[in-house]
C-alpha positions as CSV (number, residue, x, y, z in Angstrom):
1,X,-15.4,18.7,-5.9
2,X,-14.2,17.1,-8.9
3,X,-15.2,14.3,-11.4
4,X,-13.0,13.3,-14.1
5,X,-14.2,10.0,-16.2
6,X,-11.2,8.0,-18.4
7,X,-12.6,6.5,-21.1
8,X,-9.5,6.1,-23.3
9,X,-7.8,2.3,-22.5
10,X,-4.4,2.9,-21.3
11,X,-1.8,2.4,-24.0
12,X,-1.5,-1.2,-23.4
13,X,-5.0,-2.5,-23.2
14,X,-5.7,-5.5,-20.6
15,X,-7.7,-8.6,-21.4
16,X,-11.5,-7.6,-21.1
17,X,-12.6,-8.7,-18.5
18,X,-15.4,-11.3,-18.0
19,X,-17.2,-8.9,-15.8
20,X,-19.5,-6.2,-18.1
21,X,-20.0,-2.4,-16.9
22,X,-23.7,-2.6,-17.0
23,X,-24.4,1.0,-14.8
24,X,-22.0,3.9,-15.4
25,X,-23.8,6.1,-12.9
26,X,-21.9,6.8,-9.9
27,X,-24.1,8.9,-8.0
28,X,-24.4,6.3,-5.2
29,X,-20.3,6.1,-4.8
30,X,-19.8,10.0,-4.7
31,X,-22.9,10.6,-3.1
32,X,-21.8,8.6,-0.2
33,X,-18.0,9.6,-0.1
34,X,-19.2,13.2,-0.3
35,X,-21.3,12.4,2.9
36,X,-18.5,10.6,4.9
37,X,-16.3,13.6,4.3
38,X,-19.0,16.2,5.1
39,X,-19.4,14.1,8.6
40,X,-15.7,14.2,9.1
41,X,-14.2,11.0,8.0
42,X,-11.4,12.7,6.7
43,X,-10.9,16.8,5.2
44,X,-11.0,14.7,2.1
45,X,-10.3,11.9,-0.5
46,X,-9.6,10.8,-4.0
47,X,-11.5,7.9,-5.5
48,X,-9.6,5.7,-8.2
49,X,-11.2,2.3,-10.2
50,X,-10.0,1.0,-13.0
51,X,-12.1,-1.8,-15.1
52,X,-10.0,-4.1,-17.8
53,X,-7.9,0.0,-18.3
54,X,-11.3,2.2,-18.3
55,X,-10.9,4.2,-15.5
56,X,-13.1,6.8,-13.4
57,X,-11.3,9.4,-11.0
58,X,-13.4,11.4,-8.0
59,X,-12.2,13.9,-5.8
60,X,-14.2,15.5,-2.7
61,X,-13.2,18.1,-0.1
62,X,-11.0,20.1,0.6
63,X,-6.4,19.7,1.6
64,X,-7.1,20.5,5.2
65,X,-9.8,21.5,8.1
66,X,-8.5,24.2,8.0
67,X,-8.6,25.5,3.8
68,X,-10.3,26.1,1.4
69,X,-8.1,24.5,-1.4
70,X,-10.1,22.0,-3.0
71,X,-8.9,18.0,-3.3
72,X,-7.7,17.4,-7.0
73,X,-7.8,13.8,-8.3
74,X,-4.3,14.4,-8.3
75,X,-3.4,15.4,-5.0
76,X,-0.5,13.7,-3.7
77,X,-1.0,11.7,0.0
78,X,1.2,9.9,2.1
79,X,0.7,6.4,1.4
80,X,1.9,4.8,4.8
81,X,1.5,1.0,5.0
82,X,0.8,1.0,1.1
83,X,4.4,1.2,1.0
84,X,4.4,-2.1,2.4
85,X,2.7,-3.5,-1.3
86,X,3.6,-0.7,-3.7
87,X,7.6,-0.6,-2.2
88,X,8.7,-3.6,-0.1
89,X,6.6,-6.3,-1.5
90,X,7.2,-5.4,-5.3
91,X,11.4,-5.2,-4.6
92,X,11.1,-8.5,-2.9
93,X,9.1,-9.7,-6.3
94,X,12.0,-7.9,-8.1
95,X,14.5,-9.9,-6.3
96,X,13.1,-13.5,-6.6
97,X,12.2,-12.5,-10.6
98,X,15.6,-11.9,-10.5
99,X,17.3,-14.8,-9.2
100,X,19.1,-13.4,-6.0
101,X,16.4,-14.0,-3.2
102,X,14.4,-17.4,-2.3
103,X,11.1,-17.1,-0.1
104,X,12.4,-20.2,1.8
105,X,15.9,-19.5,2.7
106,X,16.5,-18.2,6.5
107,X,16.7,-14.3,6.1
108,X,20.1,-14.7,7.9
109,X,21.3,-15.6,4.8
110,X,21.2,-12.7,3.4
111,X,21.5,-10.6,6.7
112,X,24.3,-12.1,9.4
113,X,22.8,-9.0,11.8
114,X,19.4,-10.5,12.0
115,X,20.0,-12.5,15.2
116,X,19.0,-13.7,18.2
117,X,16.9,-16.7,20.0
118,X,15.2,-19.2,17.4
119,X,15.8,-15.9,14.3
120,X,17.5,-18.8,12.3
121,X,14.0,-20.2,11.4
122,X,12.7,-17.0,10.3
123,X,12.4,-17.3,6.8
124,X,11.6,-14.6,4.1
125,X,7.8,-16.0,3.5
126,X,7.2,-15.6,7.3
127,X,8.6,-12.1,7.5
128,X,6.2,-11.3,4.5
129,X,3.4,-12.8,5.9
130,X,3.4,-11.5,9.0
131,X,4.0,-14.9,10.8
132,X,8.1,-14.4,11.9
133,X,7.6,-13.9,15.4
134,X,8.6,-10.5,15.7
135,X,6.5,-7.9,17.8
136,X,4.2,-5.1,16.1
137,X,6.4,-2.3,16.7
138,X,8.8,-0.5,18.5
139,X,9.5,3.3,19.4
140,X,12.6,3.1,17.0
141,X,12.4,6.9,16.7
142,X,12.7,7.3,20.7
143,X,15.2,4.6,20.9
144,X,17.8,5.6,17.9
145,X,19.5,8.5,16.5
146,X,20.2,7.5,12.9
147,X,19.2,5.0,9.9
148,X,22.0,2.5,11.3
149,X,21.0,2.5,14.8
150,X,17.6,1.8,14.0
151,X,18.3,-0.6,11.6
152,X,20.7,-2.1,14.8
153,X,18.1,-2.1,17.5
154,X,15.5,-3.8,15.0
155,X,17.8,-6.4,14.1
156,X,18.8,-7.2,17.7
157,X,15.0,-7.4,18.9
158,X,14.0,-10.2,20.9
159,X,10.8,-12.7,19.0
160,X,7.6,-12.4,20.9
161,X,6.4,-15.8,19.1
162,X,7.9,-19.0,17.9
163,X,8.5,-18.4,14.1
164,X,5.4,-19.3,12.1
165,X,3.1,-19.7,14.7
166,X,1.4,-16.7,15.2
167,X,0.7,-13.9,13.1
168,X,1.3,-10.4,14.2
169,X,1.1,-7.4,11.6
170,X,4.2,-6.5,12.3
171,X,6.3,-3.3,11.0
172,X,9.7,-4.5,12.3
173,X,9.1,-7.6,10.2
174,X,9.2,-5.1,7.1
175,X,12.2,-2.6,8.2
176,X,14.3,-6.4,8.6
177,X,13.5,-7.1,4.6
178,X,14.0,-3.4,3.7
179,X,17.5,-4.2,5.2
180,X,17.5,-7.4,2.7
181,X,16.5,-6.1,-0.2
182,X,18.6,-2.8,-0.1
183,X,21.8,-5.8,0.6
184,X,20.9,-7.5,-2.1
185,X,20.9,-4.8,-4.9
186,X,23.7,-2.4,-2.9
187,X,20.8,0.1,-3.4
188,X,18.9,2.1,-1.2
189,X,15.4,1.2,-1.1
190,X,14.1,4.2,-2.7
191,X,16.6,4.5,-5.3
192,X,16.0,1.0,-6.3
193,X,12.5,1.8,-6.9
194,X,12.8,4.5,-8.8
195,X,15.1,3.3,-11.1
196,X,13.4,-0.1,-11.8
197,X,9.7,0.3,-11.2
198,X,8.3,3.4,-10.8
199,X,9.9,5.7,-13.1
200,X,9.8,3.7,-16.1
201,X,5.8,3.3,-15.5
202,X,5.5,6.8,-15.7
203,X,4.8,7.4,-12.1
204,X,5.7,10.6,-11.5
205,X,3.7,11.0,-8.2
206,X,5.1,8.0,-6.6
207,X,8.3,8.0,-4.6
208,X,9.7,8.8,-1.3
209,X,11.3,12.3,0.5
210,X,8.9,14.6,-1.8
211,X,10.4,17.5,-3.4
212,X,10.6,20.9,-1.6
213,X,7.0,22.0,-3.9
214,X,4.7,20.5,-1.9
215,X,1.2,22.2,-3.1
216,X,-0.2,18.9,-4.5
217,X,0.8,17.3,-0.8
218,X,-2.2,16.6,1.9
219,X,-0.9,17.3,5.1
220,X,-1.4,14.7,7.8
221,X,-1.1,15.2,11.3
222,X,0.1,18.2,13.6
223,X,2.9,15.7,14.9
224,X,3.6,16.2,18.8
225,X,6.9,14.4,18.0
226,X,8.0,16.9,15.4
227,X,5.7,19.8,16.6
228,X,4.5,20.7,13.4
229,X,1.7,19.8,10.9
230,X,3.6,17.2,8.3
231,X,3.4,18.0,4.6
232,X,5.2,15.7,2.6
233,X,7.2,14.3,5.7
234,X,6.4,10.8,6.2
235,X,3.7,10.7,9.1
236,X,5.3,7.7,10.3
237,X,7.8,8.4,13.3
238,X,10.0,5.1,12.8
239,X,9.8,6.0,8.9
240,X,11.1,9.4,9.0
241,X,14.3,7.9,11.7
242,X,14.8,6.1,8.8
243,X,15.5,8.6,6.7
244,X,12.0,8.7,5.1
245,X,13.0,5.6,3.4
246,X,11.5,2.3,4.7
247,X,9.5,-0.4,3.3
248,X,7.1,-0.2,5.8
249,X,6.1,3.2,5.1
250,X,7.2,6.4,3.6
251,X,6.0,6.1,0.2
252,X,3.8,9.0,-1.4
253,X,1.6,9.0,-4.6
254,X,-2.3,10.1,-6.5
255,X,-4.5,8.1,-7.3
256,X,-4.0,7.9,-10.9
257,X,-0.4,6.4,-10.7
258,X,-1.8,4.0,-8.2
259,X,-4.2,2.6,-11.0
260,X,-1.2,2.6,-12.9
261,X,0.4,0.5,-10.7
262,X,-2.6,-2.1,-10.4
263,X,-3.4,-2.4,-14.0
264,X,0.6,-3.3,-14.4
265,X,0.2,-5.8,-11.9
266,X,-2.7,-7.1,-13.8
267,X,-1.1,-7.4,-17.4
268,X,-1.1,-10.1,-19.5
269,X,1.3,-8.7,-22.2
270,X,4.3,-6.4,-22.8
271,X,4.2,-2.7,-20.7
272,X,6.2,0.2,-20.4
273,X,8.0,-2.4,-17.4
274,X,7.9,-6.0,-18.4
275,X,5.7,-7.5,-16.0
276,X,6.5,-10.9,-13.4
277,X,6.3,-14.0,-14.1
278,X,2.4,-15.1,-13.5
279,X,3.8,-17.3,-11.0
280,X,5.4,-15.0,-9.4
281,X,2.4,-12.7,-8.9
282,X,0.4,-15.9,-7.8
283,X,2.6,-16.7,-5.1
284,X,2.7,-13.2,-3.9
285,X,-1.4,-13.1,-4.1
286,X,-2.1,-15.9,-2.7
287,X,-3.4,-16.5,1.3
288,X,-0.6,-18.2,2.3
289,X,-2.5,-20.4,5.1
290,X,0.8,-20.8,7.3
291,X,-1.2,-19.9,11.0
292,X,-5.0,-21.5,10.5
293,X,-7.4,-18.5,10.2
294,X,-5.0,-15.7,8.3
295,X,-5.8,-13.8,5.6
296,X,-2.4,-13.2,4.9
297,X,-0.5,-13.6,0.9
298,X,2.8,-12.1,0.9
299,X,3.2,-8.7,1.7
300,X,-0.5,-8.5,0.3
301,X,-3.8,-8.9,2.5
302,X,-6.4,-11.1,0.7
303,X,-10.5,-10.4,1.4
304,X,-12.0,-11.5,4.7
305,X,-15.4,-10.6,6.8
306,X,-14.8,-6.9,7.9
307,X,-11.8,-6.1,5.7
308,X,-11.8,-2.9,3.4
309,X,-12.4,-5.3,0.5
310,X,-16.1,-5.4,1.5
311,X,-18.2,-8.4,0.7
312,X,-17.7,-8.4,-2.8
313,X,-14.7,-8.5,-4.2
314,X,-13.2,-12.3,-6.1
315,X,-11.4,-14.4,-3.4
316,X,-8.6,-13.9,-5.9
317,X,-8.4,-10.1,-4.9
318,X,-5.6,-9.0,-3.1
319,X,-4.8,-5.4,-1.1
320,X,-3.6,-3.5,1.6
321,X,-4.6,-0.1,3.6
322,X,-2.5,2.7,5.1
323,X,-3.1,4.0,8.6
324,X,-3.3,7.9,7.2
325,X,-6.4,6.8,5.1
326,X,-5.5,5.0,2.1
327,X,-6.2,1.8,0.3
328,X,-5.5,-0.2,-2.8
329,X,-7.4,-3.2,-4.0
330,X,-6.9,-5.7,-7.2
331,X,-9.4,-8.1,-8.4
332,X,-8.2,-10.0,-11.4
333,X,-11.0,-12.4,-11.8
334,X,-12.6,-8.9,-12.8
335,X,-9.7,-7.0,-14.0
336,X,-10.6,-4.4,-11.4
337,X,-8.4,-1.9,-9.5
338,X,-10.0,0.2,-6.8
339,X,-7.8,3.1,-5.0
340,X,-8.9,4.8,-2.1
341,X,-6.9,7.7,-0.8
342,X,-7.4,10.2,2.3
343,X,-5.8,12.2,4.8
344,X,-8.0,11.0,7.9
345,X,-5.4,12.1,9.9
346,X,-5.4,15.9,9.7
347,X,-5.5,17.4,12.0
348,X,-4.9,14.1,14.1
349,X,-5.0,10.6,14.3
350,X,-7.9,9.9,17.0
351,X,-10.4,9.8,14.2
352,X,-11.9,6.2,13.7
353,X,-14.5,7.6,11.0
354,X,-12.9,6.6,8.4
355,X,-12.7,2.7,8.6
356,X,-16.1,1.9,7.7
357,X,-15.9,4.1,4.9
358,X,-13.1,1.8,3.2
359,X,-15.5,-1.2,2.7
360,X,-19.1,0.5,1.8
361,X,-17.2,1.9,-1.0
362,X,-16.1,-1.5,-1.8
363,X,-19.3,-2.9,-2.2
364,X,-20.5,0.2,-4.0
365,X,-18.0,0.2,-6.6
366,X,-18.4,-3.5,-7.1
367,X,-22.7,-3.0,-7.0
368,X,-22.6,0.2,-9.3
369,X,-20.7,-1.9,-11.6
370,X,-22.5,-5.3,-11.3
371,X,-25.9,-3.8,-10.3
372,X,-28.5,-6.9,-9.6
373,X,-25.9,-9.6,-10.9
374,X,-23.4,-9.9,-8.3
């Protein structure tokens, strides 16, 4: 176990924030996330929060079942879904910040393949918010032998809805924008990335197809599909057909580039990237209310009873989970990032321990900071 406190602002200091750190003892928070891992939620997990660019950084248990290496705050996971926010959704920002993509437009205008019954009223906004029509999912990995195929097959499948009617968390949604996005710049997904967001932010740990050195890596699942325990393979199956590159999931990264990542989405002023347009971010943040009752923004999920935001955080926060144990969440009415990142999948996927565990951490966070004025 491991406890590292930040008490240096990062180089470009945020706004202070309205909300005042009035208890610095975190016993309750790593009390409890050491007791959720001791009953088996997951071999282990990293704690990130970040308030107005002081950060605190906590790491329990061990890589695996299985080891004895100890969890460093920064150990490496696979992201999954986060991907969906940190990759997809932030190239789809990129795009409209840069002119070439309107939420609006039909996505056949950017991509003729996308076809099918009633597919020219899918827009862009309805893909991000979940509300296009399209089914969950599809055993793309089973069904295709390459990228292309894939990319063929997802393209070519039938709506399950009428467009904007229903709302269906739905991965094919995310492998159609991938498709848009990568058209639009003539760049691969991850390259794109790389080159524009991630590596100029200084965050080394983030990216997709991890390098051969794989030490930092939590393994995930002993995969039936692949017949082997992953380390630094993308746990999802459609993922690694395509290529390990997707927006819907594929993406690694520690928690300490993941506060990166928040407290760039939260500044006011110049960074190492220059960051969007406020409007931008707004729109993206924002519940979208397009189907009565979702909690949808784009791309991003926004606090509702039950979520992993817990019952605390501003109804301006926004965030997202990841199927093998992860979470990010982003509170800018307190300047707040909270990161949350397992392996709850090793050594497989039939453990529901770990859900719970998301949103008491939440509200312990937010009551260790707030204590008795919440």
């Amino acid at each position: 176990m491991m406890i590292t406190v930040g008490c240096t602002p990062r180089p470009e200091p945020l706004i202070p924030s309205a909300l005042t750190v009035v208890k610095t003892v975190w016993i309750p928070v790593t009390t409890f996330l050491d007791s959720a891992i001791a009953a088996g939620a997951a071999p282990g997990a990293v704690l990130g929060v970040s308030v107005a660019g002081q950060r605190f950084l906590y790491a329990t248990g061990r890589l695996t079942r299985a080891e004895t290496a100890p969890v460093e705050v920064t150990t490496v996971y696979d992201l999954a879904s986060l991907t969906k926010v940190l990759g997809l959704t932030t190239a789809v920002m990129l795009a409209v910040d840069d002119g070439k993509l309107e939420l609006d437009a039909p996505v056949q205008r950017y991509l003729p393949a996308f076809t099918g019954a009633e597919k020219e009223q899918v827009t862009v906004r309805m893909l991000l918010a979940h509300e296009s029509g399209l089914p969950a999912w599809r055993p793309l990995f089973r069904e295709t032998e390459s990228r292309d195929q894939a990319f063929a097959l997802t393209d070519t499948t039938p709506l399950s809805s009428k467009p904007g009617t229903t709302e269906v968390y739905s991965d094919l949604g995310v492998i159609v924008l991938t498709q848009v996005v990568e058209a639009l710049y003539d760049e691969r997904l991850d390259r794109l990335l790389a080159r524009r967001i991630f590596q100029p932010l200084g965050m080394t740990s983030v990216g997709f197809l991890p390098p051969a050195d794989r030490a930092r890596i939590a393994p995930t699942e002993l995969d039936p599909w692949r017949g082997r325990i992953l380390r630094g393979e993308v746990h999802d199956e459609n993922a690694a057909r395509l290529d390990g590159v997707s927006g819907h999931a594929g993406l690694f990264g520690s928690a300490p580039d993941l506060l990166t990542f928040g407290e760039w989405m939260l500044a006011p002023g110049p960074t190492a990237v220059p960051p969007f347009r406020r409007s931008i971010v707004e729109e993206f943040t924002r519940r979208q209310d397009l189907v009565p009752g979702s909690s949808r923004a784009l791309g991003w999920d926004t606090p509702s009873p039950g979520s992993s935001a817990g019952a605390f955080l501003s109804a301006t926060s926004f965030g997202h989970t990841g199927f093998t144990g992860t979470s990010l969440w982003i509170d800018p009415e307190h300047q707040m990032v909270i990161v949350l990142l397992s392996n709850r999948v090793n050594p497989t996927r039939d453990n529901p321990r770990w859900a719970p565990v998301r949103a008491a951490v939440a509200d312990l966070v937010m009551t260790t900071l707030l204590g008795d004025r919440r």
